[in-house]
N, C-alpha and C positions, 0 to 999 in steps of 0.2 A: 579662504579655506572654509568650506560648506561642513567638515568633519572630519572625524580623526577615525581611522579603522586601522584593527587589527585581525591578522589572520593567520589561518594555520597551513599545514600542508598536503593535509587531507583531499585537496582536486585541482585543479591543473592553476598553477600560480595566475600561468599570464591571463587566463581567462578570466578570473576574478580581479587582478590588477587591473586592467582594462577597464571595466565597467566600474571599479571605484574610481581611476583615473578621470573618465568621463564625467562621475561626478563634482571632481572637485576637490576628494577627497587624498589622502596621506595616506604610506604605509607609515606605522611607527614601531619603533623598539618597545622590547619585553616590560621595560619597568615604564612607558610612559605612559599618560592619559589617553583612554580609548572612547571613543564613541556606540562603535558597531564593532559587533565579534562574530565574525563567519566560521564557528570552533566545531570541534569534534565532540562526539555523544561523549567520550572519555571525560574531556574536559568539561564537561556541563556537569556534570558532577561534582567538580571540584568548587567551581561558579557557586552553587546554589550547597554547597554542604555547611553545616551548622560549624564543623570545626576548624574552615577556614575564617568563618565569620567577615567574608567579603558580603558586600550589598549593593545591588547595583544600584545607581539614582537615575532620576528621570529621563534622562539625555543618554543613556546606552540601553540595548537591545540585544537581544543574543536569536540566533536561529535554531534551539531546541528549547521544549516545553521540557520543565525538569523531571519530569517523569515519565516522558516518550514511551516509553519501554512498554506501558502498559498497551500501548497498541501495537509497538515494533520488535517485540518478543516473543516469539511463537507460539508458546505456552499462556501467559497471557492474554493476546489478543483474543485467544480462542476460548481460555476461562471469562474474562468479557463480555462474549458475544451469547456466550451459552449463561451468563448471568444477568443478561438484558434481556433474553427470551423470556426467563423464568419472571422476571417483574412486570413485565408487556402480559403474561399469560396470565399471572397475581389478579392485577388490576383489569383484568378482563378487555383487555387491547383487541381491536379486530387484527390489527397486525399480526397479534400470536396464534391467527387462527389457525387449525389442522385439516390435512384429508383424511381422508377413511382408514389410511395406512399411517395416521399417525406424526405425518411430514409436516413441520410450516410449509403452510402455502409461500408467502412472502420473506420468513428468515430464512429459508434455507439456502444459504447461501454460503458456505464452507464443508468442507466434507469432513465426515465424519475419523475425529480425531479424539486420541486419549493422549495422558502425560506419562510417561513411563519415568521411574516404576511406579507412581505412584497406582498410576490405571492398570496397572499389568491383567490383574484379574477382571476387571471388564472388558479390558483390550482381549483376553482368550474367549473369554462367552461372546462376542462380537464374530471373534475370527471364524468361532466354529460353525455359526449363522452358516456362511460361505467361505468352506473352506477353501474354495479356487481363488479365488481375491486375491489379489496382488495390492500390498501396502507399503507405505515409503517412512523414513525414518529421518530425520531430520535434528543437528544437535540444537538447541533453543536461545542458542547465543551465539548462535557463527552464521557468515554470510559470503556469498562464490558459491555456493554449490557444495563447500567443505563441511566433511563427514556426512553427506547424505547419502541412501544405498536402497534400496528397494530390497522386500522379502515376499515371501510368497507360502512360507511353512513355519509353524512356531517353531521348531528345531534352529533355524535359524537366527532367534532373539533371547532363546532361552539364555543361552549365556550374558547377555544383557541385563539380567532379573534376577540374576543371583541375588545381589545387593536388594533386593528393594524392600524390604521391611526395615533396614538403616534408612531408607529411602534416598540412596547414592546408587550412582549410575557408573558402572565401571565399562566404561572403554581400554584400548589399547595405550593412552599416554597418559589419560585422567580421568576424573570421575566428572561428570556432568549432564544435567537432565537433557532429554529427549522426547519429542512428539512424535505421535505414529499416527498416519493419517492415512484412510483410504485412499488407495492411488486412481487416481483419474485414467481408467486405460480405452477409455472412448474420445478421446479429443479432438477436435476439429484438426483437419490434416490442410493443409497445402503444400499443391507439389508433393503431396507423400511425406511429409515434415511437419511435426509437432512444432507450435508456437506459443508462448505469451503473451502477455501484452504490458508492457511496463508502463501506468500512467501517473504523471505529475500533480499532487493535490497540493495545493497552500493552506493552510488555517492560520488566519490570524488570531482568532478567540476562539476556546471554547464552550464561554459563558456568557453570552450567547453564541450558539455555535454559527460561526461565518467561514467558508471555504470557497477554495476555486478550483476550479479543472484547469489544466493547462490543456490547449487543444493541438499542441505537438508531440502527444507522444506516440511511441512506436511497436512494431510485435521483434522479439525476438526467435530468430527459427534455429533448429537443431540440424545441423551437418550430417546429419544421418538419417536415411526416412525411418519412420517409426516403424514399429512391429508391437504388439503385444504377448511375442512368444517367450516362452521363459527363458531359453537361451540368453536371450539378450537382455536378462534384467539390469547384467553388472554393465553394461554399455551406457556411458553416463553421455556420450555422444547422442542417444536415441533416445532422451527420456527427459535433460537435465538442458534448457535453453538458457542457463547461464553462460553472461560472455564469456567471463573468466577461465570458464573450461571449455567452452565450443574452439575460442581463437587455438585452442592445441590440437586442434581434429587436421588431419590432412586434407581434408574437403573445404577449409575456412577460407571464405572469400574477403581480402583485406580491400578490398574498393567498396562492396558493400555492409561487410560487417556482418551480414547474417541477419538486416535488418530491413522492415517495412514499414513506412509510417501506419499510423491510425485514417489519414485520409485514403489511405492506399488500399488499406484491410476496408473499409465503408464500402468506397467504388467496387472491389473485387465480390462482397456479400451482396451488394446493391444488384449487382449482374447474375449474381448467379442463386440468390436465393429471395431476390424482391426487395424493394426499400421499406416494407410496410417491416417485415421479418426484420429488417435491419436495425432500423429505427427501434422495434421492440427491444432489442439486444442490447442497443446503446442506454435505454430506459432500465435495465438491470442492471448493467454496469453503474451507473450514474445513483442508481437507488442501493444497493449493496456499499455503496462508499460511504454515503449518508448515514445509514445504517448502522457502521461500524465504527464510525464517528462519535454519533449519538449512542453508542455502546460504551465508551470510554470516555465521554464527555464528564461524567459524574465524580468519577478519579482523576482525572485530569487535573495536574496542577496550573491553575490556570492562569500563571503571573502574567503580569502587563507589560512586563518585558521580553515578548517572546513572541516569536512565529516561528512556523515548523513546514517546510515543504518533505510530504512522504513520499516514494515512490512505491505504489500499489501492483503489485503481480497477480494479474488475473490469467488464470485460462478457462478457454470457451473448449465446451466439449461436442460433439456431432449433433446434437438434438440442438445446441444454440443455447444453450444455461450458462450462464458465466458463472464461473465459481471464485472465489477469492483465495489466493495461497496463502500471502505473506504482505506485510509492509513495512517499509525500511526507511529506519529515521534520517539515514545516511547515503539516499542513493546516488551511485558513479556519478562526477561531475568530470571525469575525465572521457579523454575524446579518444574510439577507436577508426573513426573514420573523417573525412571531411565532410559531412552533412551531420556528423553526429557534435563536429567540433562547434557548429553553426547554431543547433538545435541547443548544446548545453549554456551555449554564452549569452543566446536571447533568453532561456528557460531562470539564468542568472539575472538578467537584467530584467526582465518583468516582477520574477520576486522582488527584487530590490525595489524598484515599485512603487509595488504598494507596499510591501513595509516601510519604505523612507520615500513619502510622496515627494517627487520637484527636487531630490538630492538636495532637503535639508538635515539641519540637523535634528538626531530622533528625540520625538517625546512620547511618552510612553503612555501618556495622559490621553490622546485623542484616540476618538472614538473607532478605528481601525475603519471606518468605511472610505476607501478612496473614491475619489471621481471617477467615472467611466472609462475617460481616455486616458488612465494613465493603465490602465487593467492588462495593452500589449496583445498579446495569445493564450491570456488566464481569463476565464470567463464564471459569473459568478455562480456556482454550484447548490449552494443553499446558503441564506441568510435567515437566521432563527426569528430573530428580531424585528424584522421586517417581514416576516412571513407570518407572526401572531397579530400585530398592529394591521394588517391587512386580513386577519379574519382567515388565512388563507395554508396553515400550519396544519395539513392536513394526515400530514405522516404516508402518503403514498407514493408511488411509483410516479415519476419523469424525468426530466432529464434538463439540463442547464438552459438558460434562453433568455429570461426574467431572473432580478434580482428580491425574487418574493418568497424562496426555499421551492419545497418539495409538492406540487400543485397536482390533481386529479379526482378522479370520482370511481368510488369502486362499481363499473358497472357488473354484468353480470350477461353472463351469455348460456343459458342451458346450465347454469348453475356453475358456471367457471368463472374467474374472475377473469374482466378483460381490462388489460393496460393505458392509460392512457398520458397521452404526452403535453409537455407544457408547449402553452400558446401563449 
């Protein structure tokens, strides 16, 4: 017996029994000795709380960082990011540099959001900039696509803002904060259908920060082609490419799911807008992760007992800017198709991995770098640590290749910055 695992029921049983089976390893009961805990955000809480006064020892691991949240919480992620600008711009970072209108050149890269109620009144001196804008509402603690809604007129949210000098947010069932976020109403269309992209990151550390791409992830499309007329705001079919709510549209195709891989979206960009164009796109995506990363790295609690695979929701809008929505401590490990069943049980089994090289048993002690070939379809995305010892921590734009971090030169073209990709 290589280890003792326990687990929850959070994603699809057999798929994770399988791949500990392969290992070697044991389901066990509630009261016995564990090794490995493949638990829910819920229960990490209880793990890591002062007043259970549990501790884990060297030999077990858990698959949440005890404060996730600061990245996989809406509100958060995005106080963050707008708090890592502010110290990048402090310390006179070229990173935080500006255009003439004011934009990071290189953070911009989430749109522009407030906290309600906290933000109510800058969220209105915002709206009234342009008041035709179309913004989306989001609760800061739910995930599916639940309680999100699209507005387009304060009249609309006012009732929302009653409460906010209690600084409580009154909904129809409870009180609970909310983000409002310019809504994306230019998005890259296919087939006349808005999509996402749902991608795979691992972090084993991050101090120093070490992550992976997973290079199987997929776009999610919407069963209904887009429009950006106001009619159709409350149409959560033409706006909202969660599965959870697309599999109920009458248009939902249960062989494919509503889905395309990421090698799929490449060849399709590659044909119809150039691989140079493409390649660019994948170097944003790739550097916006990093980014946001090293945005939460500092709060990050960063025990030795822990690795975290997120699932990242990007959408790419017609000009080709990927924006960042959301990232989820907990994404679906359950399967709604058979290529999706395929993709979650390897997506499982690479994790496993590298967090527990050779299916021993875990120690919490080693240095989190595994060997090459056990990496699977995770590719290394940035290595902190290896990327300063090599002189080579440059804080720029590329994209995964080398296990040296974040590599390039800001050239300059007529006064623009131009991209460049790791070699």
């Amino acid at each position: 017996m290589a280890g003792k695992v326990k687990w929850v029921t959070d994603i699809e049983k057999s798929v994770l029994i399988n791949n500990f089976e392969k290992r070697g390893w044991i389901q066990v009961a509630e009261n016995e000795d564990w090794n490995f805990y493949w638990m829910s955000v819920q229960t990490i809480r209880n793990v890591f709380s002062v007043e259970t006064g549990y501790r884990l020892s060297d030999d077990q691991i858990v698959n949440h960082f005890p404060n996730h949240y600061e990245l996989t919480r809406k509100d958060l992620m995005v106080k963050n990011i707008k708090r890592y600008r502010k110290e990048l711009e402090k310390e006179g970072s070229p990173l935080a540099e500006k255009d003439e209108n004011g934009k990071y050149i290189y953070l911009d890269f989430v749109p522009v959001t407030f906290m309600l109620p906290a933000d109510y009144n800058l969220f209105v001196e915002e709206f009234r900039k342009n008041p035709s804008s179309t913004w989306i509402m989001k609760p800061c603690g739910k995930a599916q696509g639940k309680g999100i809604f699209l507005i387009n007129k304060l009249s609309q949210i006012k009732k929302w803002s009653r409460d906010s000098k209690t600084s409580s947010f009154v909904s129809q069932s409870s009180k609970e904060a909310y983000v409002i976020s310019l809504y994306i109403n230019n998005p890259l269309l296919i087939g006349g259908k808005k999509f996402d992209l749902r991608l795979y990151v691992l972090v084993s550390t991050y101090r120093p920060l070490r992550c992976y791409m997973y290079k199987l992830g997929f776009c999610r499309f919407c069963t209904v082609k887009y429009t950006p007329s106001t009619s159709e705001l409350d149409n959560m079919f033409v706006h909202l490419t969660n599965v959870a709510i697309q599999k109920h549209g009458d248009d939902y195709n249960h062989v494919h799911g509503g889905k395309w891989t990421v090698s799929n979206l490449r060849l399709y960009l590659e044909s119809t807008r150039g691989k140079e164009v493409t390649n660019k796109l994948f170097d944003e995506i790739h550097w916006i992760i990093v980014q946001s990363l090293k945005a939460v790295a500092p709060v990050m609690n960063n025990d030795k007992h822990c690795f975290e695979c997120y699932g990242y929701d990007i959408i790419i809008d017609d000009k080709l800017k990927p924006w960042l929505i959301e990232v989820n401590a907990s994404p679906s490990l359950t399967s709604s198709t058979a290529n999706d069943r395929i993709l979650k049980y390897n997506l499982i089994n690479d994790t496993l991995n590298i967090a527990v090289p050779n299916g021993e048993i875990p120690d919490c002690k080693w240095n989190k770098s595994p060997p090459k070939e056990v990496l699977g379809n995770y590719e290394v995305l940035y290595d902190e640590e290896m990327a300063q010892s090599d002189g080579t921590d440059r804080d720029l734009r590329g994209r995964p290749g080398q296990p040296t971090g974040v590599k390039g030169s800001r050239a300059r073209d007529s006064g623009k910055p131009v991209l460049t990709t790791w070699k």
